[in-house]
C-alpha positions in Angstrom: -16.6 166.5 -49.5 -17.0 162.3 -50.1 -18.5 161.7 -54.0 -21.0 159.2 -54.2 -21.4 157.8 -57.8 -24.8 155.6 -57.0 -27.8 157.0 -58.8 -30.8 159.2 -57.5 -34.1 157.3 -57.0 -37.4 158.8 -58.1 -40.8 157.7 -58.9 -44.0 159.1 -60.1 -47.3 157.2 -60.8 -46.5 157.2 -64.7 -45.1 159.5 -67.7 -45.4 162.6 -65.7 -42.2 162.6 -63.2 -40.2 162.1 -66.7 -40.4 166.1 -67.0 -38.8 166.3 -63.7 -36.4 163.9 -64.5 -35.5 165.5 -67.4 -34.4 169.0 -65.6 -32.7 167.1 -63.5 -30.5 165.0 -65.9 -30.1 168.3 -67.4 -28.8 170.3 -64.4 -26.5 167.2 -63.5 -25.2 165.5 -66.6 -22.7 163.4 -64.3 -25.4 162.1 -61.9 -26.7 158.7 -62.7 -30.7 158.1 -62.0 -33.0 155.6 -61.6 -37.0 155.9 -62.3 -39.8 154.1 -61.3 -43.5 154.8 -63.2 -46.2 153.0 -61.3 -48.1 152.6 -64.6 -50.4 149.8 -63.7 -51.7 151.5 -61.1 -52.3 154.9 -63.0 -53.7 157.7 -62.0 -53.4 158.0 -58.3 -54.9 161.1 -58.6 -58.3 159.3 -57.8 -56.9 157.3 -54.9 -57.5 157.5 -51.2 -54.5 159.0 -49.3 -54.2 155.6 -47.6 -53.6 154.0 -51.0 -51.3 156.5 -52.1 -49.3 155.7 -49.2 -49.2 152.2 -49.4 -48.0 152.4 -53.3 -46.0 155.3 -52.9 -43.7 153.0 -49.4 -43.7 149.6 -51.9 -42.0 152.1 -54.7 -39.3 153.6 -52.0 -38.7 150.4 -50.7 -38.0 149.3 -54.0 -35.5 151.8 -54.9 -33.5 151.2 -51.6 -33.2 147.7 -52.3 -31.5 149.3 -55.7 -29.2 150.9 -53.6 -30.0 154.2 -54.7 -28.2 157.7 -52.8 -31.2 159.4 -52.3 -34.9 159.5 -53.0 -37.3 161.9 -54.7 -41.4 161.8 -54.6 -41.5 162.9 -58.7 -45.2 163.1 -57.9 -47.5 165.8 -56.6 -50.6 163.6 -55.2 -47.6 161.2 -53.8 -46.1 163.9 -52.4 -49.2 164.8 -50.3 -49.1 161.9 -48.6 -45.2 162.3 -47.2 -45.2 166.1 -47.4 -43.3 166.4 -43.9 -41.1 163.6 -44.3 -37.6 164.3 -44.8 -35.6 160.8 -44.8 -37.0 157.4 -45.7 -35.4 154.2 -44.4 -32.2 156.1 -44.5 -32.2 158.3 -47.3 -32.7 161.8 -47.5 -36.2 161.9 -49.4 -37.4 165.2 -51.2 -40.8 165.8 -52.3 -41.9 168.4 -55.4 -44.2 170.2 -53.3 -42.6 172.6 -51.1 -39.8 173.6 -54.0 -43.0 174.7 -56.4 -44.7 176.3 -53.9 -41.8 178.7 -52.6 -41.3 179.6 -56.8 -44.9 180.2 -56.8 -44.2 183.3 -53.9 -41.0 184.4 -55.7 -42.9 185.4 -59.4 -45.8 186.6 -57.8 -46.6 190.5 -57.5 -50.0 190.6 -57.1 -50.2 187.8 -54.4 -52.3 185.7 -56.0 -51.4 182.1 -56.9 -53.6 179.8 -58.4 -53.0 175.9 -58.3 -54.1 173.2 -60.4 -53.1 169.9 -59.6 -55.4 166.1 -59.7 -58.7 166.1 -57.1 -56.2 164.3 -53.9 -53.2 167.1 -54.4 -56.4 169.6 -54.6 -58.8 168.3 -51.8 -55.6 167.8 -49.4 -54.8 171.5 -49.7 -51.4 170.9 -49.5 -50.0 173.4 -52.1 -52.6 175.8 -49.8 -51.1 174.4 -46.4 -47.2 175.0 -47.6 -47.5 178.3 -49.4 -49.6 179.9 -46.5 -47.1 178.8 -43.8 -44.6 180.4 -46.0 -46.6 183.7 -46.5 -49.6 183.5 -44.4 -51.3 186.7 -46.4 -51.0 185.1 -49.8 -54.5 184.3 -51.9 -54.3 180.7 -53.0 -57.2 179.2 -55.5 -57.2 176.0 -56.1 -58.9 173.7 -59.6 -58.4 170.2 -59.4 -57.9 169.2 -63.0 -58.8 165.5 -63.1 -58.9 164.9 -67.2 -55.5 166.7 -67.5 -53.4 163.3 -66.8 -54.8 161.0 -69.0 -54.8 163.5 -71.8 -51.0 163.9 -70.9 -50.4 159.9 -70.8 -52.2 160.0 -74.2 -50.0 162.5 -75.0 -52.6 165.0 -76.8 -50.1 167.5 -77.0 -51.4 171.4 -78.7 -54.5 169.6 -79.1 -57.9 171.3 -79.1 -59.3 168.8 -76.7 -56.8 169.7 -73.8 -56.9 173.5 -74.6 -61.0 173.2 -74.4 -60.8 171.4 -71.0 -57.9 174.0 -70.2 -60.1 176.9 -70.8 -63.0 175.5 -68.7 -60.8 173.9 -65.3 -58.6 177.5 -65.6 -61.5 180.0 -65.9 -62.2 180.5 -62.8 -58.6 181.3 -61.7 -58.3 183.6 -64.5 -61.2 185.3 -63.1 -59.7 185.5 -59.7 -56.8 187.7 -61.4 -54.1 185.2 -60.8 -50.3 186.0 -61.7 -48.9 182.7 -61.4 -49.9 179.1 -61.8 -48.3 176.1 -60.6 -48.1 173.2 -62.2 -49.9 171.0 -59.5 -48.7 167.6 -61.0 -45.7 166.5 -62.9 -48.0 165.6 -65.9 -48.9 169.1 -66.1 -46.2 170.2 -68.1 -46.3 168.2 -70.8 -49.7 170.5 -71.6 -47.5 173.5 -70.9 -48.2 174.9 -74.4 -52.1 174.3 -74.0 -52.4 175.7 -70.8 -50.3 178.7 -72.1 -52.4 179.6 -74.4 -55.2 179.9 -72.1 -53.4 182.0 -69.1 -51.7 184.3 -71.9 -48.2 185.7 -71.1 -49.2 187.8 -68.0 -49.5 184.5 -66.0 -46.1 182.8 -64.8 -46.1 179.2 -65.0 -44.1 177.0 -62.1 -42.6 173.9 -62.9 -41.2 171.8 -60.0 -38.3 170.3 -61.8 -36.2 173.3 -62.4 -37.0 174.5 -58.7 -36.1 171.1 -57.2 -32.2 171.2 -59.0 -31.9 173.7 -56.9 -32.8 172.3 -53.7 -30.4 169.1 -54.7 -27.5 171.6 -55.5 -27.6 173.2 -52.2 -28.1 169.8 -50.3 -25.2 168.3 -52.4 -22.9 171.7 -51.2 -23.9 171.4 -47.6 -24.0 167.2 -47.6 -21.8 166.2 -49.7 -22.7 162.8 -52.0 -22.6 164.4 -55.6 -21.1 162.0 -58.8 -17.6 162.2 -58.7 -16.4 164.7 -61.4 -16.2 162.5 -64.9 -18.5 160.2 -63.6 -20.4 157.6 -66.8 -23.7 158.4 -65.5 -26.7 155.9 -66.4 -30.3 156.7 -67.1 -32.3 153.4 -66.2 -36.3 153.7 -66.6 -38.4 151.1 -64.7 -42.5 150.5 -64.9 -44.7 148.3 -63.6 -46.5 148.1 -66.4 -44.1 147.8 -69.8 -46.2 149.0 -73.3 -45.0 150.4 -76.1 -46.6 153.5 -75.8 -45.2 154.6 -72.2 -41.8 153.6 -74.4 -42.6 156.0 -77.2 -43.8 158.8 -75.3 -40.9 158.4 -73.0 -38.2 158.5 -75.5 -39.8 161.7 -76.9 -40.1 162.9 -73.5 -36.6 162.7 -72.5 -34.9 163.8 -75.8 -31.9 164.5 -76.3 -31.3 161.6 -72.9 -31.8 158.5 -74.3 -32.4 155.4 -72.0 -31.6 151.3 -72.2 -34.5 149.1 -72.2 -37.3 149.7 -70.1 -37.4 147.3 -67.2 -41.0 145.8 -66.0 -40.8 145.2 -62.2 -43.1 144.0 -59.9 -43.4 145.8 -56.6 
């Protein structure tokens, strides 16, 4: 099958779609990507889905003027918005949503799957939507999670703060008798070790990222378009909003990857 050696484009609305860059830069070290934090305009998780949109078509735009293979919505309450859309302006798009939801019904036994995710992802219902049309008898309970971003973005990491809000937004899921728990937003697993502590080790916690290398090695075996083997792959990091704590919580972020100066763009 044709190699294609232009980078994967992928976007989230700040730090948060870093975690599922780095499982993807992990599963394929010869694939060269390009990221786009909408930090200025942080958190979307507050936004009406019409705004979403409207950032969300600016940041794809932008990365198809970059001449980028393909296109990934790094962002749960983004992904919301263009949860049925699988091509954009020509480019296959993927979301995060449908890959977490389908490892949510894979580790669950007891069929019941709790979500946490910002109040759009949560009051959209689309983790509820996509994991009932997969398995229509599943028990889905939702907690939208609103403080859980900016503690992530402040990066108040195994801090008592964001285990004290974790044990209030997860209680009632606990009490539900959940099994597994997805990560709702991409900024979610940057608490993974505070939420852990709360849901104990009989809970399963999904990540999209790992699920969603997956999806992109089956797409790249059926459609072609992987790097060539022995490819120099590139690791480029754009915001819209350059500080120099985004910098320093990004380089800690994506270690061992390390990443070129990060670009300010204006969308």
């Amino acid at each position: 099958m044709k190699s294609d050696s232009r980078s994967i484009g992928l976007f989230d609305s700040g730090l948060g779609g870093l975690t599922v860059l780095k499982s993807l830069a992990q599963a394929f070290p010869e694939e060269s990507f390009l990221y786009v934090g909408d930090v200025a305009r942080l958190p979307y998780g507050n936004k009406s889905p019409e705004t979403i949109r409207k950032y969300g078509e600016q940041i794809l735009h932008f990365l198809k003027q970059r001449d980028v293979k393909m296109l990934i919505i790094a962002c749960n309450t983004a992904s919301t918005v263009f949860l049925k859309e699988t091509a954009f302006a020509g480019l296959p798009l993927f979301n995060v949503i449908g890959p977490g939801a389908s490892a949510a019904l894979n580790a669950t036994k007891s069929n019941k799957v709790g979500v946490i995710g910002t109040s759009t992802t949560v009051q959209g219902h689309a983790y509820e939507k996509t994991l009932k049309a997969l398995r229509s008898d599943v028990n889905v309970y939702e907690q939208a999670c609103p403080l859980f971003v900016p503690l992530a973005e402040e990066g108040m990491v195994n801090d008592e703060v964001t285990q004290l809000m974790a044990k209030r937004y997860l209680a009632p899921l606990m009490s539900a008798g959940i099994d597994t728990l997805v990560l709702g937003c991409t900024h979610y697993p940057m608490l993974k070790a505070d939420i852990a502590q709360v849901t104990g080790a009989g809970v399963t916690l999904i990540e999209s990222g790992d699920v969603l290398a997956k999806i992109m090695q089956a797409h790249f075996a059926t459609h072609g378009g992987a790097a060539p083997v022995g490819n120099k792959s590139t690791l480029q990091i754009c915001t819209t909003d350059v500080t120099s704590h985004f910098a320093r919580l990004a380089q800690t972020l994506m270690q061992p990857r390390t990443f070129g100066e990060l670009e300010r763009i204006v969308l």
